[in-house]
N, C-alpha and C positions, 0 to 999 in steps of 0.2 A: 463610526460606521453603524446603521442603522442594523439591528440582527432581523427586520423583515426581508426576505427574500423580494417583496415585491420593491424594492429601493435598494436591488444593487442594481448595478451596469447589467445590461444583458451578457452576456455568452457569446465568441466568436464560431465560427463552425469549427475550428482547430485549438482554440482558446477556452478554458474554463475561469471562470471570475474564483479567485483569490479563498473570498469570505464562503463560496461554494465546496471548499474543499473544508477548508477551518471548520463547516460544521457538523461534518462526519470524518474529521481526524483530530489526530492527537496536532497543540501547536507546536509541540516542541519536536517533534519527529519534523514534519512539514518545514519549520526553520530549519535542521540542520543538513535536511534535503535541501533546501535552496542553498544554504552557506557552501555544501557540498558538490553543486551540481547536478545532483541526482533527479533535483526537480527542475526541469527549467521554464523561465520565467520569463513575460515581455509587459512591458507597462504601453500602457495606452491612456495619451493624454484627458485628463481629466476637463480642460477646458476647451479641446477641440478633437470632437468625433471622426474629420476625416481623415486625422494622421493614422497613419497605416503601427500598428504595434510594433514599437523597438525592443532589440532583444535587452533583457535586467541580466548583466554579468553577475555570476556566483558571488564574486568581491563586492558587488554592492549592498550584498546583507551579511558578509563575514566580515566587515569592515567595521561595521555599527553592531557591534552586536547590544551598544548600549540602549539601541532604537530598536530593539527587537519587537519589545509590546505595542509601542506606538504604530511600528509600522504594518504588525500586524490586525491590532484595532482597529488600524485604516483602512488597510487593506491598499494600501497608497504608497507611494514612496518617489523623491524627489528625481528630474531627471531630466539631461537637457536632451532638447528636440534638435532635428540636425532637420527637416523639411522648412523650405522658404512656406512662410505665409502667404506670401504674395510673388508674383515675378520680380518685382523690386525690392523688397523687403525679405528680409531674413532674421527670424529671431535672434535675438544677441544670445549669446549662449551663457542664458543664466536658468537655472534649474526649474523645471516645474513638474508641480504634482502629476504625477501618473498614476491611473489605478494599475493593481499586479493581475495578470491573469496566468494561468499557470498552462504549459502545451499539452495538450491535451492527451498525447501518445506518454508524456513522461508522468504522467499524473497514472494513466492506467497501471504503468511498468510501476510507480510507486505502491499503489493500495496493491498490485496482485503481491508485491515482495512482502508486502507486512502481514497478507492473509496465514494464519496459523495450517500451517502443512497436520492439521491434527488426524488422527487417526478413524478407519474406519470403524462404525460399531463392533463391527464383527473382528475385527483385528484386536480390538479391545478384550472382548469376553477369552477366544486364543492367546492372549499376553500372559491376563488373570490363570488362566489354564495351566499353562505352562509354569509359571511362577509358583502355581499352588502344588499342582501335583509331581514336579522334579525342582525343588528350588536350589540342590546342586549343579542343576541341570540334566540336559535327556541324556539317557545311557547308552551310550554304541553300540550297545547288543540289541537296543530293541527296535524293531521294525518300524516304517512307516507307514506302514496299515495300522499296527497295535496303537501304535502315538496317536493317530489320528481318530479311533475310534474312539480312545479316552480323551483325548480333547473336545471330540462332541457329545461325548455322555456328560461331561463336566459342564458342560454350556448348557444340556438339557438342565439338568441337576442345579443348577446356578440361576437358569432365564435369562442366559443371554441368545443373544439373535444366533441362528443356526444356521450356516449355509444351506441353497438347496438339495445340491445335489455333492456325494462324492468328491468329484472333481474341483468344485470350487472349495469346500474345506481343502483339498491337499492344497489347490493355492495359495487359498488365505492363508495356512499354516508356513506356506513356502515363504510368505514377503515378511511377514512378522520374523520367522527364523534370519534370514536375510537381512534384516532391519537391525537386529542384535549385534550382527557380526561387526 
């Protein structure tokens, strides 16, 4: 498989080509979404454009996992057609290359799952705060004014990003508290 974008298959409206994902993911996450299920897959014949996309069962690549590289190299993978060629004629059912395209709604739900839930700036510098100035932690006698006003002189003191207003430091302070528990 060619890695010029201009020499893969196009793209179905609900379908993304294979090699289109491989080259803004990990391949080994991407395999064991497919072995899994997680990703689903339909191949679309490589030697005739108008068969409609059949769906690639999970098992077709847990199966091989010894054709993992190959098959993703390819971007291809064997597989019989079940459409008559012709009103008389029906392929005999022996396998043939298909490209993989991946559906396009489970490709989404894949890259949001792997996006890092990472922290906001500002929930960062309130972490640091907290960890520096009680690192036994906060003491039940002290108020949530007093906490919050040294949590933001710490942050001034430090440069990290400062909420605007009041309100949004107690919240910020509220989900990082929260986030702990």
């Amino acid at each position: 498989m060619s890695d010029s974008p201009e020499a893969w298959p196009p793209d179905f409206p609900e379908h993304v080509f294979l090699a289109r994902a491989l080259s803004r993911l990990d391949r080994d996450e991407i395999w064991k979404a497919l072995c899994s299920g997680e990703l689903e897959a339909v191949g679309s014949s490589k030697e005739r454009a108008d068969f409609t996309p059949v769906s690639l069962s999970p098992m077709m690549f847990s199966l091989q996992p010894d054709l993992k590289d190959q098959i993703l190299a390819s971007c291809a993978i064997d597989k019989m057609d079940r459409q008559p060629i012709s009103r008389r004629i029906v392929r005999r059912r022996v396998p043939v290359p298909h490209w993989i395209y991946l559906v396009r709604t489970s490709l989404d739900r894949f890259e949001t799952a792997l996006r890092p839930n990472r922290p906001r700036p500002v929930e960062t510098g309130i972490s640091a705060a907290i960890k520096s100035l009680w690192p036994d932690g906060i003491p039940r006698q002290l108020r949530a004014d007093d906490r919050d006003a040294q949590i933001k002189q710490y942050l001034i003191d430090n440069n990290y990003d400062v909420p605007n207003s009041p309100g949004a430091l107690q919240k910020a302070v509220q989900r990082v508290l929260k986030a702990k528990r």
